[in-house]
N, C-alpha and C positions, 0 to 999 in steps of 0.2 A: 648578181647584185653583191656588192661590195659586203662583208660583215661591218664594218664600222654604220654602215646604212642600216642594214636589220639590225641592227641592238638602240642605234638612234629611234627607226621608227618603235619598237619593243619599247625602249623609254618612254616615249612620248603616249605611246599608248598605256603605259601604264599610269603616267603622270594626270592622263586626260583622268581613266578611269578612279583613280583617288580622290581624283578635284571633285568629280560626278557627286562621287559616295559621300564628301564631305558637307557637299552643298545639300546634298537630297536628309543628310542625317540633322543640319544645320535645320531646314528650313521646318522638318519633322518636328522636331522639339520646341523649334520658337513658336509653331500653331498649336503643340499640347500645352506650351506655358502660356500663352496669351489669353486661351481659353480659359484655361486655371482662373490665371488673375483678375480676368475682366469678370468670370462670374462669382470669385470672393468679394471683387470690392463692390461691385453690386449688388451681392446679395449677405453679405455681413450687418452693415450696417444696418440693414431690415429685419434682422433677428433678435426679436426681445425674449423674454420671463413669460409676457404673456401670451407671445403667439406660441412659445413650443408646451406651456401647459394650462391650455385651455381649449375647451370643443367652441366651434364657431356657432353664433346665435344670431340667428336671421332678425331677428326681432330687437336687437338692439346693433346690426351693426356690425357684431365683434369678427375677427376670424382667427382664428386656432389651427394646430394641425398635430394636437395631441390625439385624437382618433386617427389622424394618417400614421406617426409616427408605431402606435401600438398595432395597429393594424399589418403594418410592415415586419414589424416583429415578429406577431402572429405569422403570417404566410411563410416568412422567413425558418420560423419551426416547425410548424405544419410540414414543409417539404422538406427539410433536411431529415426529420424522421422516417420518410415514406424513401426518398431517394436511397438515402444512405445503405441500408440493408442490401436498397435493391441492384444496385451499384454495383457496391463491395461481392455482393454474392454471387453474381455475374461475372464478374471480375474474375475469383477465385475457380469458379465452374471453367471458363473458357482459357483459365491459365493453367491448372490443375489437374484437372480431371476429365474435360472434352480431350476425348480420342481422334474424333474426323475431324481433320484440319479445313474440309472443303466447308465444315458448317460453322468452326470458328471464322474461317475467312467470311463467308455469309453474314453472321452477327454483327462483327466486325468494319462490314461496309458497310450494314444496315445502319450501325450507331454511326458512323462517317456522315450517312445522308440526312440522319436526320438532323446531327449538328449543324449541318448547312440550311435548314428550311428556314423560310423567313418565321420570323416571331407573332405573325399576324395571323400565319395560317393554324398555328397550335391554335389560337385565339378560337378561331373561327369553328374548328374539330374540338375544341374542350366546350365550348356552347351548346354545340349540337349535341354530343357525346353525354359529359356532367350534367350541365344545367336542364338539359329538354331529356334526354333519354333516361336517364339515372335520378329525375327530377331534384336534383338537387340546387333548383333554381341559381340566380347568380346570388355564389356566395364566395367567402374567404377561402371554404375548403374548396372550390369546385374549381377556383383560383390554383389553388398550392395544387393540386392533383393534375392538373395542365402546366403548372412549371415541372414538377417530376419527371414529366416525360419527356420536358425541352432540356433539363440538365441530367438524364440518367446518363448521354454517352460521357457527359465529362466524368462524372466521377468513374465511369466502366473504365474509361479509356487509362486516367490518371493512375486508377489504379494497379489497371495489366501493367502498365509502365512498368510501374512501383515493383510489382512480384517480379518482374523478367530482371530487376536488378541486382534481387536477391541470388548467391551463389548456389551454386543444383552441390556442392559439398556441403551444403548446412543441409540440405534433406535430406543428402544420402547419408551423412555421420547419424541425424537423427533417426533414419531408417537402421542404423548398421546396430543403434543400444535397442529396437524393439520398437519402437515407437509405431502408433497406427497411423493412416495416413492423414485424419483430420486433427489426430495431436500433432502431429508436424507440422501442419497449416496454421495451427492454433495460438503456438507454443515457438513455432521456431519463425515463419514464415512470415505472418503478419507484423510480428513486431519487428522485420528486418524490414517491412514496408510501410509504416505505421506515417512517413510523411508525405507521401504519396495521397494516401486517403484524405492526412488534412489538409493538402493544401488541392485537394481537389473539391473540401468541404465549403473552404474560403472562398477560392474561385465561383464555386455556385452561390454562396452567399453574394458576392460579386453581381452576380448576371440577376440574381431575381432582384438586388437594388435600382440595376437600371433598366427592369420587364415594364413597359407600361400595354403595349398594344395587345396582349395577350389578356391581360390581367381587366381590361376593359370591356373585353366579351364576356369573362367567366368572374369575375369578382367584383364589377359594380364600381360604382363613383360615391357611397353613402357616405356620411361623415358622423355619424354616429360613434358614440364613445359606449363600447361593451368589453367584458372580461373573455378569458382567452374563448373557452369552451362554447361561450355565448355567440362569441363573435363570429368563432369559423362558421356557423351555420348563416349565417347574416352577409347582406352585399358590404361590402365595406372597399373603401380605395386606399391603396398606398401612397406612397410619399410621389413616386413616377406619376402615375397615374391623377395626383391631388394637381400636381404641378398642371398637369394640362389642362385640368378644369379651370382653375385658377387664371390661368395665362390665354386660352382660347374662350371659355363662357364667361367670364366673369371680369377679365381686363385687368385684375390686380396684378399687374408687374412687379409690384415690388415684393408680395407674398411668392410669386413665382420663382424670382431671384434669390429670393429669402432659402425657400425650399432646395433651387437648385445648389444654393452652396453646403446646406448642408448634406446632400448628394454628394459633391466631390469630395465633399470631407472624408466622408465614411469611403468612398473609392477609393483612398490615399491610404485612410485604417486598412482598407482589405489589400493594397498592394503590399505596405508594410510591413502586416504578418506574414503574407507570403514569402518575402524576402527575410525576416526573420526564423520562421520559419524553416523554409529551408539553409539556411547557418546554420541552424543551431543542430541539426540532423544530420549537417556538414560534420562538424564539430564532432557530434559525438562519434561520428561512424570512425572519425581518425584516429580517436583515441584507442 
């Protein structure tokens, strides 16, 4: 075959293959912006003063989602205290200090598989597990204690990242003045990985905003307004979870739509920081 033929067809196959990627990137973004929009302008204008602070009152009528909203907060802290540690510390064991590579590999693919389980099935193993074994009936805590286990591989994982990026000369210089080996993790190590862990903190903030089906086995549909301490022992439903009562029992569409935009909003908060986030980590590592 002619070369003027292979570099024709090479062309044209390359030409196909960019058209492809162009269209497939195209059509990607105009279904993430479409979404966007259709569920802001539908659900903006349904967002008053009084729906985000006030509890809803069956007996006159009203409805609120100031119990959802704190509620969400709550779970939201509740598990970034219980994860975070457990994460990080795992993280630094299986980057650090694990010897047999056959049981980091193990770990490893263990936290792989369970990022991939559906979200229904934590649901279902935090109910039996939390609420019925541990009686801690459905509550907020038994809730945050079944998201920790759906988000413990992201922050493990974000964080091995994070340490493997750090250079093995910062621990051997610190190794070479004396240093012991958990002062060089302390002191030299974590703060070379320090945005790794946030923006692994974000991301999980991320994913417990849009956890509804989990959160509906182990934390309840309540709409009661309690303080933090009070609440996590109580059912209570988040903003996910409120949405669905709202939109499936209840038929208020426009509280639904209300709710889901302020969902995208905070999703947009939490891509933002991550993007900011990591610049500014950019940033300073250049200097």
């Amino acid at each position: 075959m002619p070369k003027n033929q292979i570099a024709g067809k090479r062309k044209f196959y390359i030409g196909l293959m960019k058209t492809l990627m162009a269209v497939s990137a195209v059509l990607t973004s105009a279904l993430a912006l479409f979404l966007v929009i259709y569920v802001l302008v539908k659900g903006l204008p349904n967002i008053t003063w009084e729906l985000l602070s006030t509890a809803p009152s069956y007996l006159s009528d009203r409805i609120g989602i100031l119990p959802d909203i704190l509620n969400t907060v709550y779970i939201i802290l509740a598990t970034l205290v219980f994860v975070i540690p457990l994460g990080v510390g795992a993280a630094i064991y299986l980057t650090e200090y694990a010897k047999n590579k056959r049981l980091v590999a193990a770990i490893e693919y263990a936290a792989e598989t369970l990022s991939g389980i559906p979200s229904i099935i934590y649901g279902l193993v935090g109910m039996l597990f939390f609420c019925e074994f541990l009686n801690m009936q459905t509550s907020l805590l038994a809730g945050a204690l079944t998201l920790v286990i759906m988000n413990l591989p992201t922050i493990m994982r974000t964080t091995q990242e994070s340490l493997k990026t750090v250079p093995q000369s910062y621990r051997e210089g610190a190794f070479g003045l004396g240093a012991g080996k958990w002062r060089v993790i302390r002191t030299v190590v974590l703060p070379g990985c320090v945005d790794g862990v946030i923006t692994g903190c974000i991301l999980t903030v991320g994913r417990i905003l849009g956890e509804s089906a989990a959160l509906l086995f182990t934390a309840g549909v309540a709409h009661s307004l309690n303080g933090l301490f009070a609440g996590l022992g109580k059912s209570g439903a988040t903003l996910t979870v409120a949405l669905y009562f709202y939109a499936k029992e209840q038929g208020e569409f426009s509280v639904a739509f209300a709710i889901a935009a302020i969902l995208i909003l905070l999703t947009l908060l939490v891509n933002v920081l991550v993007a900011l986030v990591g610049r500014y980590f950019k940033k300073r590592r250049s200097l």
